[in-house]
TORSEBA-795141 format. One record per residue (C-alpha): x, y, z. Coordinates in steps of 0.5 Angstrom, whole numbers, plus 500, padded with zeros to 3 digits. Example, Ala and Ser with C-alpha at 12.3 -4.5 7.8 and 13.67 -1.06 7.14 Angstrom:
REM TORSEBA-795141
525491516/527498514/
END
This chain:
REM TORSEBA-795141
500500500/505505497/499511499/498510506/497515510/495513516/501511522/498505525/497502518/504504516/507502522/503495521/506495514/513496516/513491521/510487517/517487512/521486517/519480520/518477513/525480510/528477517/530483520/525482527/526475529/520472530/517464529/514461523/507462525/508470526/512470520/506467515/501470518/505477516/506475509/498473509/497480510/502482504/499477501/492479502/493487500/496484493/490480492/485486494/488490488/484485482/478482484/477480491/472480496/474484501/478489501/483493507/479500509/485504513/481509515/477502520/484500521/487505524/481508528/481502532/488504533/487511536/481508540/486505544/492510544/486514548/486508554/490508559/494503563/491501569/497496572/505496573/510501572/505505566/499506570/496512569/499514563/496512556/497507551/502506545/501501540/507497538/509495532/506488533/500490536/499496530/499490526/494485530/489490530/490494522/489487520/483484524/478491523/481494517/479488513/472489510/467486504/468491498/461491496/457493504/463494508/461489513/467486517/471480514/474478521/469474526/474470530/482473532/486469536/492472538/497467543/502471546/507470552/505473559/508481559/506483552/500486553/495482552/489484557/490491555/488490548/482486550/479491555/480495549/477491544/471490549/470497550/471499543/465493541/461497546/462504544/465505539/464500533/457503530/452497532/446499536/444494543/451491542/452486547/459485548/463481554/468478558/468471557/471465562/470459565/469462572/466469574/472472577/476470571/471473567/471479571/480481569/478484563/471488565/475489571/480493568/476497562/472499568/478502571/480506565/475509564/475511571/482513570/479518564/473521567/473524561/474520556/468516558/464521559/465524552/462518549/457516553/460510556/458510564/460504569/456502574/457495579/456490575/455492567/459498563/453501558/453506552/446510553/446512545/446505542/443502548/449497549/451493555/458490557/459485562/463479565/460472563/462466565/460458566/457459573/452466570/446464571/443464564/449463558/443462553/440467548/445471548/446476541/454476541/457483538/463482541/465476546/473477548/476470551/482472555/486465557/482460552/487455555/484455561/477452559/476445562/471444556/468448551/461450553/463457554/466457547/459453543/456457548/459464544/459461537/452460537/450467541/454471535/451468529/446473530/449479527/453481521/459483524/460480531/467478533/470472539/476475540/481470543/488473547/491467551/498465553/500457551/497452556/498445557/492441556/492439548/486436549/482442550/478448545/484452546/488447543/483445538/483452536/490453536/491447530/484452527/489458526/495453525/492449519/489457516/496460516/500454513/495455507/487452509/483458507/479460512/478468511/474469517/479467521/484471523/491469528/498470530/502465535/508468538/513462540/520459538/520454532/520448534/519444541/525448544/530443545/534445538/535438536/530439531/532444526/528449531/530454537/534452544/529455549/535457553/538462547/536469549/535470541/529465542/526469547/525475542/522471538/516469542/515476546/514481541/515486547/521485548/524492548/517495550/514492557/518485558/522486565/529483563/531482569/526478572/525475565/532472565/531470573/526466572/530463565/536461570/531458575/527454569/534452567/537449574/529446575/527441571/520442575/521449573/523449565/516447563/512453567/517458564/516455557/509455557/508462560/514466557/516462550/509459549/511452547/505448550/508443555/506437560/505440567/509433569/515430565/513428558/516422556/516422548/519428544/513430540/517434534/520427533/513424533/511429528/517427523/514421523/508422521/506419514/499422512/499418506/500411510/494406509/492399511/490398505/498398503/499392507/494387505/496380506/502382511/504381518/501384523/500384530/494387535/495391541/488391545/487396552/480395554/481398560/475402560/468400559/465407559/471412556/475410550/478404548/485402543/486397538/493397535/495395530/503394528/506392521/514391521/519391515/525391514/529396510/536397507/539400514/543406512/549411516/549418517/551421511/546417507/551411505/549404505/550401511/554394511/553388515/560387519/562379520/565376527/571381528/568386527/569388519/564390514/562385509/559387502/552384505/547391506/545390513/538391514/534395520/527393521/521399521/514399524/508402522/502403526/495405526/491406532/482404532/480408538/472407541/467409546/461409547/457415545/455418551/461418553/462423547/456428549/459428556/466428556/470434558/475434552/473438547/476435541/472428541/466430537/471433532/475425532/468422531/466425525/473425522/474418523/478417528/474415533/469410533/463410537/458404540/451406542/449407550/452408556/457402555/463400551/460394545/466390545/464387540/467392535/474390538/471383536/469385529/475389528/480383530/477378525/478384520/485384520/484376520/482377513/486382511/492382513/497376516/495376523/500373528/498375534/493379538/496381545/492383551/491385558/487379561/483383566/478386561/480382556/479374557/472373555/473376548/480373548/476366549/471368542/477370538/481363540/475360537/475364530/483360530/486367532/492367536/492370543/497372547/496376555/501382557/499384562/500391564/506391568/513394568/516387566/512387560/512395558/519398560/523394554/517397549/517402551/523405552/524402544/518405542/522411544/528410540/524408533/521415534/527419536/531414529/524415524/522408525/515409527/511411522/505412524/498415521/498422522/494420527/491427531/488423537/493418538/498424538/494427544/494420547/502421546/502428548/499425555/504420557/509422562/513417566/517415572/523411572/525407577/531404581/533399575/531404570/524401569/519405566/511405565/506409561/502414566/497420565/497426570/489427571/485421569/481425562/489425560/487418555/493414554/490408552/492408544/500408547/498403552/495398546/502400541/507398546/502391547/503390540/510393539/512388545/509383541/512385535/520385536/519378537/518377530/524373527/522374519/523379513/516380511/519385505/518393504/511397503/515401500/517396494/511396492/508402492/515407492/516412498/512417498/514425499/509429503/
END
């Protein structure tokens, strides 16, 4: 936009270059939503829906620079836009449809670490909603989970406007206990929470969600899409730190935001995460937590709010705990980490992630089952395990050669064996309408989780399922936890399927376990792609012992595991395997993603 004329948006714009061309350091997900930006503006040029209106963009900006602070060391002083924050809200309101001016964006999602700021923009947003965005009998509110939550952002757009009588005045915008009011349009700004007493029938303007990743469950979240479908330009606004729960809405969607800046078009959708790149150990091409430089890329405040002596106490302190360590990355860098040590490394688990991988590629072929049918009321697991053996290969990429007794390679290419996974997980449906994790309705309808009618789990469908494989494929053995599992054990013998017990003990799950780990970490896992098995994986964290045992545990009892518990039956079973049943990829090539 060679012709912009406002500050706000030309800052915007500058900010934007910089963090394209690389001279702010930012994460790849600020970088990408940057080039959006540009991108759009190009596109707006020809024949486009939408187009950039400066004149909305920067009013918002100025709105804002007319607040004050009300916390820290600037209370009392008024607000002034960074150059990130120009950006996040130019490219959320100046956005519009060219043919009635109506608002693009109804949903924004800003993920960023404490001490960047982020109340204050959401009180300010609320406010602005509530006075100043032309919409008659606007409902806006401060949503959360509970009422003293929900509160904070009320709260603090109270105490603006009674640091600026003035300001409020001069709008017609008066407070009172419990509700903010602009008498001209009619409107109402008020706190709402899981525990108001009515939560239905709401008429949504704007709806400002602060610390998404604190919601259990996602009733508050459905309650508010429904409640903004009924005006043209209604907006949930979201601004939330990184959690630990990837299981809940926050989560859910974060991976929304992620998919739309990766390329999955989504035009109502606006969102930045400031992070590192990668899981923060440095091993895997991204950034090294501890690396000072990684700490500007995920607080954009870095040289504006940020104090760098604390910051960098809390960073030492991290560094000597590993208790501490995740607290500090997932408050301050915005990496989403267990509360408890996680036992995989889930860029790792991620590299091994195949999409393309099917069951139908191995139809006819060694196989072996895992069943966890601990539950009856929640979900359940079968895994299913293929193993091949394929042309094992050095670091430089050369052929690895087989070494005779001594010790010396021989011309004989030496082999290593690789495993493939999938994972069927059920549940009975009602366990689906009252779990607390959002994304199970999302895993039904996208076929990854199954469901059998009732209140309990129809095991017939693990039956069924294990004689499909029987069919299908070569199957060995079915492994199997005797607790739950006898009485299907029995009826599967009598197909001609071979059972086997492993129950869930140390002796039988450390081994596995531990080489389940190492063909992660060495790209010999491949596995589906699979969303909820990689929720499951997330949610194991371990122990180890005197002898250097471990075993599969969860920190809270809505933390599933049951898919990992099902691979490492069925991976205890299939390192036993002796032959080389051959290559997937001989007969179908290797296909790059």
């Amino acid at each position: 936009m060679s012709g912009t004329t406002d500050p706000h948006v030309a800052k915007a714009l500058a900010y934007c270059h910089d963090v394209v061309s690389g001279n702010v350091p930012a994460c790849k997900w600020v970088r990408l939503a940057c080039q959006r930006q540009l991108d759009d503006l190009e596109r707006a040029k020809g024949e486009w829906q939408y187009r950039f209106d400066e004149g909305k963009a920067g009013r918002v900006c100025r709105f804002l620079e007319q607040l004050p602070h009300v916390k820290g060391p600037k209370a009392k002083t008024l607000f002034r836009m960074e150059p990130w924050q120009c950006f996040v809200i130019t490219t959320a309101f100046g956005w519009v449809f060219k043919d009635n001016g109506a608002r693009r964006f109804r949903r924004g999602y800003v993920e960023v670490p404490r001490g960047n700021g982020k109340s204050f923009l959401s009180s300010g947003i609320a406010l602005y909603g509530l006075a100043a965005d032309g919409e008659s009998g606007a409902e806006v509110y401060s949503a959360a989970t509970d009422r003293s939550q929900a509160k904070i952002v009320w709260g603090d757009a109270k105490a603006m406007l009674r640091e600026r009588p003035e300001f409020g005045a001069k709008l017609g915008i008066r407070a009172t206990a419990h509700t903010i009011s602009h008498a001209r349009t009619g409107s109402l700004f008020t706190a709402l929470s899981r525990d108001s007493k009515s939560k239905d029938g709401q008429n949504i303007h704007v709806a400002v969600v602060d610390e998404l990743h604190a919601h259990q469950t996602r009733d508050m979240w459905d309650v508010l899409i429904s409640g903004s479908g009924k005006r043209p330009q209604s907006l949930i606004w979201t601004i939330t730190t990184a959690g630990t729960d990837t299981g809940g809405i926050c989560y859910e969607v974060r991976g929304n935001v992620t998919q739309m800046l990766e390329g999955l078009e989504n035009d109502a959708l606006f969102g930045v995460i400031y992070t590192i790149d990668g899981d923060g150990t440095g091993q895997d091409g991204g950034d090294d937590w501890r690396d000072p430089a990684a700490w500007i890329k995920a607080n954009p405040n870095w040289h504006a709010s940020i104090d760098h002596v604390i910051y960098r106490f809390n960073a030492v302190e991290a560094m000597q705990s590993a208790a501490k360590e995740g607290n500090f990355k997932t408050k301050h860098l915005n990496v989403w980490c267990k509360a408890e040590v996680q036992w995989m490394n889930m860029a790792a688990w991620d590299r091994c992630a195949d999409p393309t991988l099917s069951e139908d590629d191995f139809s006819g072929k060694p196989c072996v089952d895992g069943l966890d049918l601990a539950s009856k009321r929640d979900v359940a697991c079968r895994a299913k395990v293929f193993y091949r053996d394929l042309p094992a290969k050095n670091k430089d990429g050369t052929p690895k050669m087989k070494r005779d007794e001594e010790g010396r390679p021989t011309d004989d290419p030496a082999t290593e064996r690789h495993f493939y996974l999938f994972v069927h997980s059920y549940l009975p449906e009602r366990a689906v309408d009252e779990s607390r994790i959002s994304q199970y309705k999302g895993w039904v309808k996208e076929g990854w989780f199954k469901t059998t009618p009732g209140d309990v789990l129809d095991f017939e469908a693990f039956r069924e399922g294990v004689l499909d494989d029987k069919d299908r494929h070569d199957l060995r053995e079915v492994a199997f936890d005797p607790w739950q599992a006898t009485q299907l054990s029995n009826e599967l013998q009598a197909e001609g399927v071979v059972t086997v017990e492993v129950s869930p003990t140390v002796k039988n799950f450390s081994e596995p376990m531990k080489t389940m780990e190492a063909l992660v970490l060495e790209g010999r896992l491949h596995h589906d792609a699979n969303p909820a098995m990689r929720w499951m994986v997330s949610n194991v964290v371990c122990h180890t012992d005197a002898k250097d045992n471990i075993y599969p545990r969860k920190e809270r009892p809505e933390n599933k595991i049951d898919g990992v518990v099902a691979a490492i039956m069925a991976l205890n079973r299939a390192l036993l395997a002796p032959e080389d049943p051959g290559s997937v990829y001989e007969e179908r090539g290797i296909r790059t993603l």
